[in-house]
NUTOR-311887 format. One record per residue (C-alpha): residue in three letters; residue number from 1; x, y negated, z negated. Coordinates in Angstrom, 2 decimals, m for minus. Each point is the difference from the previous one (the first is absolute). Layout:
BEGIN
R type seq       X       Y       Z
R  ALA NUM       X       Y       Z
...
***
This chain:
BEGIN
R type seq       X       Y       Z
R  UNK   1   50.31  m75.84 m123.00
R  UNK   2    0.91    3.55    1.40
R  UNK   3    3.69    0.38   m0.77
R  UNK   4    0.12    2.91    1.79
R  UNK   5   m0.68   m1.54    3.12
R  UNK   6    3.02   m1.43    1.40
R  UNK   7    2.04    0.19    3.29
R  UNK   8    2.67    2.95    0.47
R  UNK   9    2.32   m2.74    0.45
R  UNK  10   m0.52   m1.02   m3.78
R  UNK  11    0.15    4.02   m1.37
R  UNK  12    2.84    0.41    1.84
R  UNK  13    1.84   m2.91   m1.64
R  UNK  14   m1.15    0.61   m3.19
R  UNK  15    0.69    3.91    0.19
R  UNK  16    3.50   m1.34    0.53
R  UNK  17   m0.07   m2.18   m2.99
R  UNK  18   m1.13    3.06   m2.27
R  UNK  19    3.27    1.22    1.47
R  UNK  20    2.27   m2.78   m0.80
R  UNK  21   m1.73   m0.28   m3.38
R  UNK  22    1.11    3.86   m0.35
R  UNK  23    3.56   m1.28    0.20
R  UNK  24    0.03   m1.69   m3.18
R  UNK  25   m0.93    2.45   m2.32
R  UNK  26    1.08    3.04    1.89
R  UNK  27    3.74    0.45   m1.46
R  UNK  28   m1.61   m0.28   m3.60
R  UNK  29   m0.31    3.89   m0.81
R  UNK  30    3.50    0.15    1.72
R  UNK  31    1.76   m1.61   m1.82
R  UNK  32    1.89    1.70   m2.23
R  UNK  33    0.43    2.80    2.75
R  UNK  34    1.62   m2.43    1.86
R  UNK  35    2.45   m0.93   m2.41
R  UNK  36    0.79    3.39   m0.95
R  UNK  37    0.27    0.53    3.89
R  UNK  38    2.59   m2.33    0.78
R  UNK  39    1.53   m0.14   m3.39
R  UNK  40   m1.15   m3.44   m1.37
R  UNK  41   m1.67   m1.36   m2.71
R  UNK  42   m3.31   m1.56   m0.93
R  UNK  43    1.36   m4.00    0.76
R  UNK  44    2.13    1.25    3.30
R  UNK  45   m3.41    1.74    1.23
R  UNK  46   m2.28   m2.75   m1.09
R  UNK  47    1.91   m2.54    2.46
R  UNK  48   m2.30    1.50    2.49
R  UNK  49   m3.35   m2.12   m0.97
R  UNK  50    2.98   m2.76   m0.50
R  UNK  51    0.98   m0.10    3.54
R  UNK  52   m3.39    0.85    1.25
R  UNK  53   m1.46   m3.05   m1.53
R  UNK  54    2.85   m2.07   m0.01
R  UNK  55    0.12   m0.25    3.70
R  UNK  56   m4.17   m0.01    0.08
R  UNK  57    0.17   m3.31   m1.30
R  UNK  58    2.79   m1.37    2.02
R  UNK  59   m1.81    1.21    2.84
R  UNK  60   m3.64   m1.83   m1.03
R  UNK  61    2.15   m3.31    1.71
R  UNK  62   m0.03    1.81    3.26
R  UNK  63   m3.04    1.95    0.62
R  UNK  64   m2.23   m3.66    0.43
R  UNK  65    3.00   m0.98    2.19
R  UNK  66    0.14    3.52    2.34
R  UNK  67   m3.74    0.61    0.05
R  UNK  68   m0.89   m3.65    1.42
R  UNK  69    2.17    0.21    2.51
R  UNK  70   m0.41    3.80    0.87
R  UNK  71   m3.18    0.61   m0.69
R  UNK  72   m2.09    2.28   m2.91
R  UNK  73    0.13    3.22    2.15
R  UNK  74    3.70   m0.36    1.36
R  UNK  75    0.82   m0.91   m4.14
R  UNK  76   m1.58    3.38   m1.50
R  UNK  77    1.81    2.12    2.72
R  UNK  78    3.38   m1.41   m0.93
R  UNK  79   m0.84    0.76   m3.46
R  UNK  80   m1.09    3.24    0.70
R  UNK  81    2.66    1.14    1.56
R  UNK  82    2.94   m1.88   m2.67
R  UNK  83   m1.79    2.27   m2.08
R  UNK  84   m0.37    3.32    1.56
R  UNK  85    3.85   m0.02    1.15
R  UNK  86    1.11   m1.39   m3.22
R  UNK  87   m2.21    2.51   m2.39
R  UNK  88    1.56    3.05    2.75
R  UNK  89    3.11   m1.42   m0.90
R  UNK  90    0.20   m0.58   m3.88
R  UNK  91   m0.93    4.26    0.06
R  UNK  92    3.32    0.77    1.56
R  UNK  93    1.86   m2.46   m2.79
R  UNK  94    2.34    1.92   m1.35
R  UNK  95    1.04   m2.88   m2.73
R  UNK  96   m1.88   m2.11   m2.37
R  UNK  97    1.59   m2.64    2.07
R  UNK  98   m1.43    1.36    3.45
R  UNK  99   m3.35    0.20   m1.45
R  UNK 100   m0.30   m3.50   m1.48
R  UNK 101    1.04   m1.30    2.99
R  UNK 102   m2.64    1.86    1.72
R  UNK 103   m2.37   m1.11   m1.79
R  UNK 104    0.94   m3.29    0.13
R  UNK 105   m0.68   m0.05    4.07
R  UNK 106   m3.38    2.04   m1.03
R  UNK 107   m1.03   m3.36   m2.01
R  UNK 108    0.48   m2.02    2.55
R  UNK 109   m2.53    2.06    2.46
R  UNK 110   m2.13    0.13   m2.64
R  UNK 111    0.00   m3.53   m0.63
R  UNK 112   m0.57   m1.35    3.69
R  UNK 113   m2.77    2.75   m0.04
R  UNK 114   m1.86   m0.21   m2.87
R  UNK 115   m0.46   m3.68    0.19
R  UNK 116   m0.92   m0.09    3.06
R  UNK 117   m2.61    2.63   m0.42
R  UNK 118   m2.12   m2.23   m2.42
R  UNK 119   m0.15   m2.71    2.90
R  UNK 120   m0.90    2.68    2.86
R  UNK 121   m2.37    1.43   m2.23
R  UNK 122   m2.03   m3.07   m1.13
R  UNK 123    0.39   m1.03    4.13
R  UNK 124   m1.45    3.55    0.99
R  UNK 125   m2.54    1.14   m2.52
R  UNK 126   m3.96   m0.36    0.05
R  UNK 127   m1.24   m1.72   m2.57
R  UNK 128    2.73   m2.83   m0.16
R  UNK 129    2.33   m0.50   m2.81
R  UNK 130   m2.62    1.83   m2.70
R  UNK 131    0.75    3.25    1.66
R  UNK 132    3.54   m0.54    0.82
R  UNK 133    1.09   m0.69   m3.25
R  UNK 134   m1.56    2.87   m1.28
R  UNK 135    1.19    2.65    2.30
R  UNK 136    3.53   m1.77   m0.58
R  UNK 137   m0.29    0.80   m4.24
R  UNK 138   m1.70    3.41    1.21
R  UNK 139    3.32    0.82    2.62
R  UNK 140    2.32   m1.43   m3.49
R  UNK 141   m1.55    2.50   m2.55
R  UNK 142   m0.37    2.95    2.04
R  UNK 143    3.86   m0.19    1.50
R  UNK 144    1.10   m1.09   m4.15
R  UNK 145   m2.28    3.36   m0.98
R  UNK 146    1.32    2.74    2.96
R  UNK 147    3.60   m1.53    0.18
R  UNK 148    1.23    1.75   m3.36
R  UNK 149   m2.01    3.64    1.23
R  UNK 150    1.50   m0.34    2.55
R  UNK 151    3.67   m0.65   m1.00
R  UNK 152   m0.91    2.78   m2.24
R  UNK 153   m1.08    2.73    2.18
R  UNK 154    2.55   m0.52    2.50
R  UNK 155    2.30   m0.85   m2.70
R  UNK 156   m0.46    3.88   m1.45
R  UNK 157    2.10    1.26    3.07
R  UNK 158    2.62   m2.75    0.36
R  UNK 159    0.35   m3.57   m1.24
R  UNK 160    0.64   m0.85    3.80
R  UNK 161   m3.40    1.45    1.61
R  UNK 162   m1.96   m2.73   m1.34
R  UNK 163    1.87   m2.81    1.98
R  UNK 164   m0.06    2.02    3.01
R  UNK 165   m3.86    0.44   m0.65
R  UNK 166   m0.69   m3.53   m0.45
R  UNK 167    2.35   m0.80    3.48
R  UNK 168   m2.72    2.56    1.74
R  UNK 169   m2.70   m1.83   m1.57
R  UNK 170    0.97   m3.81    0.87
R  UNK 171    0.68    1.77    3.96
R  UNK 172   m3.67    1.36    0.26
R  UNK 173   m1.19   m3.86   m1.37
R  UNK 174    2.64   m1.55    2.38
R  UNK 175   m1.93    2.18    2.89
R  UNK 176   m3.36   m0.92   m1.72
R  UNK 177    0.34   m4.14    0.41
R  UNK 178    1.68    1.11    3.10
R  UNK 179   m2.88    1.29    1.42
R  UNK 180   m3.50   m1.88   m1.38
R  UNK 181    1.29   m3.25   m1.13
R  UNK 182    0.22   m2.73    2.57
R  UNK 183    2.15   m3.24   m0.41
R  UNK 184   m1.23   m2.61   m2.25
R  UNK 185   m0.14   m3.66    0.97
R  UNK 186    3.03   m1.79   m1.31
R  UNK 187   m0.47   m2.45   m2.70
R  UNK 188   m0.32   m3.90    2.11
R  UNK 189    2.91   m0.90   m2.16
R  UNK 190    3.29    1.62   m0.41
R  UNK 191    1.23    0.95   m3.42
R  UNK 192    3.74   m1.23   m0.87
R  UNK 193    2.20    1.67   m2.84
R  UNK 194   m1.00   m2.70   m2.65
R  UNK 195   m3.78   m0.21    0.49
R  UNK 196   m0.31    3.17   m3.04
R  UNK 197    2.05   m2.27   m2.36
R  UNK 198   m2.01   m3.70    0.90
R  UNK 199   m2.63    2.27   m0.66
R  UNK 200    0.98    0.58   m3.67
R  UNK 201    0.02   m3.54   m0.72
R  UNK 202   m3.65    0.33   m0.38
R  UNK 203   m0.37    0.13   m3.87
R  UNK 204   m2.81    2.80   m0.22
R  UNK 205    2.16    2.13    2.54
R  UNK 206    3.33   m0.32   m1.76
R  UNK 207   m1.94    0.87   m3.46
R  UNK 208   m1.69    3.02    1.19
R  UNK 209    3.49    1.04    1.70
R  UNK 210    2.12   m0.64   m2.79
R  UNK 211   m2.61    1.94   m2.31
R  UNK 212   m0.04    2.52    2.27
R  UNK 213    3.92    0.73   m0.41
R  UNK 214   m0.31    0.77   m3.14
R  UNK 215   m2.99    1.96    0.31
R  UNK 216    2.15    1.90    2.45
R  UNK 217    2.97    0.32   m2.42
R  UNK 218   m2.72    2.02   m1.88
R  UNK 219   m1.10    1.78    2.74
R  UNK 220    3.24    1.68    1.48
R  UNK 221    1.38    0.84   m3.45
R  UNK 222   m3.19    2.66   m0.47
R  UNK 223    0.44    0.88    4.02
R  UNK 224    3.90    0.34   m0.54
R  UNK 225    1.18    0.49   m3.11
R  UNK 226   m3.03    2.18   m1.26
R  UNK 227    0.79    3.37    1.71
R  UNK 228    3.76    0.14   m1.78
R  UNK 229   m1.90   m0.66   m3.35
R  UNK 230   m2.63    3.05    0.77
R  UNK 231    2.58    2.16    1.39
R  UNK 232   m2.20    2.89    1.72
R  UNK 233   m0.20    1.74    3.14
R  UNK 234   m0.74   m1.68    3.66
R  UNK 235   m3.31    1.61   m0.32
R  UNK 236   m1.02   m0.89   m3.28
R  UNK 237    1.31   m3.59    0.33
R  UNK 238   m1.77   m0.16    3.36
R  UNK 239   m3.42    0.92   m1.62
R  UNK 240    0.76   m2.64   m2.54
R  UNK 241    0.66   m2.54    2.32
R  UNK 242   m2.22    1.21    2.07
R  UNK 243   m2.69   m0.72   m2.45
R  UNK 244    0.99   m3.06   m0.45
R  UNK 245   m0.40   m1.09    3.14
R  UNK 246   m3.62    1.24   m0.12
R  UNK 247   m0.94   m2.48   m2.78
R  UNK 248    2.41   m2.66    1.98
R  UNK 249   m2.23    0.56    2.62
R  UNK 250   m3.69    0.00   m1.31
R  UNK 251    0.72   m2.89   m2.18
R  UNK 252    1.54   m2.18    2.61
R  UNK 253   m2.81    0.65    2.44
R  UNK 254   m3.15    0.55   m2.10
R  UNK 255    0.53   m1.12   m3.64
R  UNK 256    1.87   m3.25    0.49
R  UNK 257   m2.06   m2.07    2.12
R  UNK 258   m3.18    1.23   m2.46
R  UNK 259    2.10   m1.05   m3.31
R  UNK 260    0.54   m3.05    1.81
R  UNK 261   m3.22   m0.96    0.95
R  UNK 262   m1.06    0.83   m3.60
R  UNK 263    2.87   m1.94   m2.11
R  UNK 264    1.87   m2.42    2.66
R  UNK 265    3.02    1.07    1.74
R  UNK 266    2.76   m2.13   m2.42
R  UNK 267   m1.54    1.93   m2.97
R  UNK 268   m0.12    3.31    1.76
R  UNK 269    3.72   m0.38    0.91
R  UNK 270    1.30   m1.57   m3.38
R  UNK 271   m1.47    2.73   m1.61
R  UNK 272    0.80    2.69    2.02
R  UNK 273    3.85   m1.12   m0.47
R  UNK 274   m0.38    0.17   m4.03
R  UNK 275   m1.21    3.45    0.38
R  UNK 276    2.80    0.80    2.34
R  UNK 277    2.46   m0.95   m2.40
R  UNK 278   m1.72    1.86   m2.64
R  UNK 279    0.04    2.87    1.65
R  UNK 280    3.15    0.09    1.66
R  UNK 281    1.43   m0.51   m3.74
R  UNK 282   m1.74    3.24   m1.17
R  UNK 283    1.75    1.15    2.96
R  UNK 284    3.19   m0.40   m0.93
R  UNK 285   m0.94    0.82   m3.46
R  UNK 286   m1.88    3.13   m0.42
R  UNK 287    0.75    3.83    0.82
R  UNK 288   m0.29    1.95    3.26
R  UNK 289   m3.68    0.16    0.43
R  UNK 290   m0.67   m3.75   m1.00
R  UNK 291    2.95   m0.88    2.43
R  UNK 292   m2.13    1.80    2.52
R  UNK 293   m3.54   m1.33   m1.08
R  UNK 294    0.93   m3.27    0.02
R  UNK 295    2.08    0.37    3.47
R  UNK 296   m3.21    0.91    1.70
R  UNK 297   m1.86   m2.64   m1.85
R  UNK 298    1.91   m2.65    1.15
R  UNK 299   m1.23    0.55    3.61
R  UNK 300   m3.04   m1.07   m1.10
R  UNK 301    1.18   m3.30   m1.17
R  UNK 302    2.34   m0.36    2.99
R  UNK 303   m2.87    0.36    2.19
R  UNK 304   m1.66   m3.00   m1.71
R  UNK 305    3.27   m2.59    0.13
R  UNK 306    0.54    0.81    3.57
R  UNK 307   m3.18   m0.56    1.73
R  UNK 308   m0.71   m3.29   m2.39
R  UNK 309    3.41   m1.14    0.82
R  UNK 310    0.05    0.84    3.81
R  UNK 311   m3.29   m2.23    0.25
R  UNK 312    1.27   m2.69   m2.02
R  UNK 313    3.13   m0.09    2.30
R  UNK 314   m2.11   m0.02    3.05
R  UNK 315   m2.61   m2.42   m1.00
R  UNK 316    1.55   m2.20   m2.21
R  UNK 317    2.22   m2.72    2.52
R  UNK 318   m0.98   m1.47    3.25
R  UNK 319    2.80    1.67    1.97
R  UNK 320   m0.63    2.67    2.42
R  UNK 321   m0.65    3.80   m1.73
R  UNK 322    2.69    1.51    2.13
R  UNK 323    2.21   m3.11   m1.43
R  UNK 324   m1.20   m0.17   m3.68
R  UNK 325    0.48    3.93   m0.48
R  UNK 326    3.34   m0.14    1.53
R  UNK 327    1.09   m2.80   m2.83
R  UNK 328   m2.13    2.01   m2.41
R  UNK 329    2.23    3.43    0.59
R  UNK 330    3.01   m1.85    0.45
R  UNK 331    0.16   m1.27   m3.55
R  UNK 332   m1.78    3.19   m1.40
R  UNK 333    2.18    3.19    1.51
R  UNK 334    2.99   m1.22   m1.62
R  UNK 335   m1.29    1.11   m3.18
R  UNK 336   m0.70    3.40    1.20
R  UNK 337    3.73    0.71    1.52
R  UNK 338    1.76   m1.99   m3.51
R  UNK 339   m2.47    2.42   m2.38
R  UNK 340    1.27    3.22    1.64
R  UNK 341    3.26   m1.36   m0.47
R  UNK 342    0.12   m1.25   m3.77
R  UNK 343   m2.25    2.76   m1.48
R  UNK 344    2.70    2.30   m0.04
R  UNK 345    2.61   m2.10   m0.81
R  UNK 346   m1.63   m1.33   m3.22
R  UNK 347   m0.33    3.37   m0.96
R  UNK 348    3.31    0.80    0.30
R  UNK 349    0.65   m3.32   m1.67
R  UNK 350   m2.56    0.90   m3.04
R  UNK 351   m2.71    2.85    0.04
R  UNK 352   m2.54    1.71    2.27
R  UNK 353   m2.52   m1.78   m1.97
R  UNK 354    0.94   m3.73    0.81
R  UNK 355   m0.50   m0.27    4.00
R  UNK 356   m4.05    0.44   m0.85
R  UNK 357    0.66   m2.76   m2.99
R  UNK 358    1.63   m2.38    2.48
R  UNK 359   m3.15    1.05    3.04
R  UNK 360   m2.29   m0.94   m3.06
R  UNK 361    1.08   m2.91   m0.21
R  UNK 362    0.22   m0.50    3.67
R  UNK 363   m3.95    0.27    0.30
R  UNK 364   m0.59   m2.07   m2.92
R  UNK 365    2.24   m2.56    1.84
R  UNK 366   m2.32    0.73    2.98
R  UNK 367   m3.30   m0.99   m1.88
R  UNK 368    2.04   m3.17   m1.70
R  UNK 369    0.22   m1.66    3.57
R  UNK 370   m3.58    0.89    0.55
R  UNK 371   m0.90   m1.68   m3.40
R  UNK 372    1.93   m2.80    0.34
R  UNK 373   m0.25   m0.68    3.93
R  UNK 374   m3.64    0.93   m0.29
R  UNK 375   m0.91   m3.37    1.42
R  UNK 376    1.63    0.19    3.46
R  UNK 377   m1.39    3.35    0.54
R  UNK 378   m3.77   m0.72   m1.43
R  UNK 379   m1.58   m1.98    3.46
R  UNK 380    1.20    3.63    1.81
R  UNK 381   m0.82    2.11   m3.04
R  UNK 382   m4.21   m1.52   m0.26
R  UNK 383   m0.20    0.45    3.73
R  UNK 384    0.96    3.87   m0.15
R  UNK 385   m2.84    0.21   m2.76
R  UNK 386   m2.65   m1.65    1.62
R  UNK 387    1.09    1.83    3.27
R  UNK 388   m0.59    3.77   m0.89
R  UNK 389   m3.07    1.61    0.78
R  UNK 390   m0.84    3.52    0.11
R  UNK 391   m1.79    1.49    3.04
R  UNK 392   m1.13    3.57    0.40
R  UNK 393    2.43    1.28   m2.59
R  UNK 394    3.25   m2.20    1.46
R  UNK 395    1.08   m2.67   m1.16
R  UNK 396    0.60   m2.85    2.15
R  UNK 397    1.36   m3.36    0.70
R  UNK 398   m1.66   m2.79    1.00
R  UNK 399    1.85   m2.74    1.91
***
């Protein structure tokens, strides 16, 4: 399979994803010149990934129900441009309140965009799902890896450049789909409001997602709690989170499906989620240069949990993909707005130490549900393993 060859229509949709990734992690080296900016602390200024995500997952309900009546195309432009007016917008904030706000209407471009992309992607690409799914992970890690350098670059000159950066950025994608992606064919079927949460009545879906949320507990207290604890400058936050992203990246795309094929997927994730707890706890544990070491390391096993879970949650139920990841996301971006949220509260309500005790715990609770749900998810979990091949260097899916 030649990944590289694909039509413009699917580089310019996932150039735009890389973009939207960008989003997440770009206020991370800018966050304490943020609050110092506008004069508020670490919890006021954390309610930004809280809002973000918050509204995400409200949104997952809708984006099944606007695409399938709109179309794929008509769907990523809206998003698109929520974003790009809403990202212009939270750099003129001139409150905390503003700027959550903001961000609030950014998450909601972001998520009618980014799950549709997945869908237009696997629709588009050569090389059917195989490829799609893989330039989807590749889009994730390198937008997790450049958002933070990024943030920090732009961040060196004003807190507020990087929002009007990524706002310049979404408007070349939103000219990009404009121009080489045709409409898609409209799903046969319309999708209604409910269909994401009949789809989480499916027992292997519903334990993946509810895994998942605490995975993602984990997850956002390293992405948003984590700078605060290191305390350095945009740039050398951005370099640290910028080589995180890096191992996010390679490990999502090139080392998990290998580790998979090698030990099973269940294993691969349960133990990936003990070593995430682990290390997070030496996290929250250790001095400066641990913090740091194991910051970065933790993209590696990031990488791992996110493309095992995002093919469990695709695979694992008989509803449609578009529908199944929409339930899937639902259920699992409320953990990542509620860990932004209570990180800095329980250290205000104990020590800085505790919020990494509590996201230890988190992805131990994580690999419990695997362990103990194992059953619903093992049909799903034997066909990944039997299913990856490697070809030429790539590995691939076989359907």
């Amino acid at each position: 399979m030649d990944l590289l060859r694909q039509p413009k229509a699917v580089w310019a949709t996932a150039g735009a994803s890389v973009v939207a990734f960008m989003g997440i992690g770009l206020v991370d080296p800018i966050l304490p010149s943020i609050a110092q900016g506008l004069h508020a602390t670490a919890g006021q200024v954390s309610l930004l990934f809280t809002s973000y995500f918050l509204i995400t997952a409200v949104a997952m309900l809708l984006t099944g129900f606007v695409s399938s009546r709109i179309g794929g195309r008509k769907t990523l432009l809206l998003g698109l441009a929520f974003v790009v007016v809403f990202a212009g917008l939270a750099g003129t904030s001139d409150s905390v309140g503003q700027l959550v706000g903001f961000r609030a209407g950014w998450g909601l471009g972001n998520a009618l965009f980014v799950s549709t992309a997945l869908a237009v992607i696997v629709g588009a690409a050569a090389g059917g799902s195989a490829a799609a799914i893989l330039l989807y992970e590749s889009a994730l890690g390198l937008g997790m890896a450049c958002g933070p350098l990024l943030g920090a670059v732009l961040g060196d000159l004003s807190w507020r450049y990087p929002f009007f950066g990524t706002a310049t950025l979404m408007a070349i994608g939103f000219l990009c789909i404009t121009a080489f992606l045709k409409e898609q064919p409209k799903p046969a079927r319309r999708t209604s409001l409910l269909d994401p949460i009949r789809a989480l009545g499916h027992g292997g879906l519903a334990t993946a997602a509810i895994s998942a949320f605490f995975y993602n507990y984990t997850f956002f207290t390293v992405l948003a709690f984590t700078p605060f604890v290191l305390d350095m400058t945009p740039y050398r936050s951005g370099a640290v989170f910028f080589a995180w992203g890096v191992l996010l990246a390679v490990f999502s795309v090139i080392v998990a499906p290998r580790m998979q094929e090698r030990f099973g997927s269940l294993k691969v994730l349960g133990g990936s989620l003990v070593l995430l707890a682990a290390d997070v706890l030496v996290l929250g544990y250790g001095d400066h240069t641990t913090a740091i070491v194991c910051t970065i390391l933790s993209g590696a096993l990031i990488g791992v949990n996110n493309t095992v879970y995002t093919e469990l949650a695709l695979g694992v139920s008989d509803a449609p993909r578009p529908v199944a990841s929409a339930g899937y996301n639902f259920v699992r971006w409320f953990a990542a707005a509620a860990a932004p949220y209570f990180a800095p509260k329980i250290e205000e309500w104990s020590d800085i130490h505790i919020p990494f005790v509590v996201a230890a715990v988190t992805a131990l609770l994580g690999a419990a549900v695997i362990a103990v749900r194992r059953r619903a998810l093992a049909h799903e979990a034997e066909e990944l393993e039997t299913a990856h091949a490697t070809e030429d260097g790539v590995t691939v899916f076989a359907n």
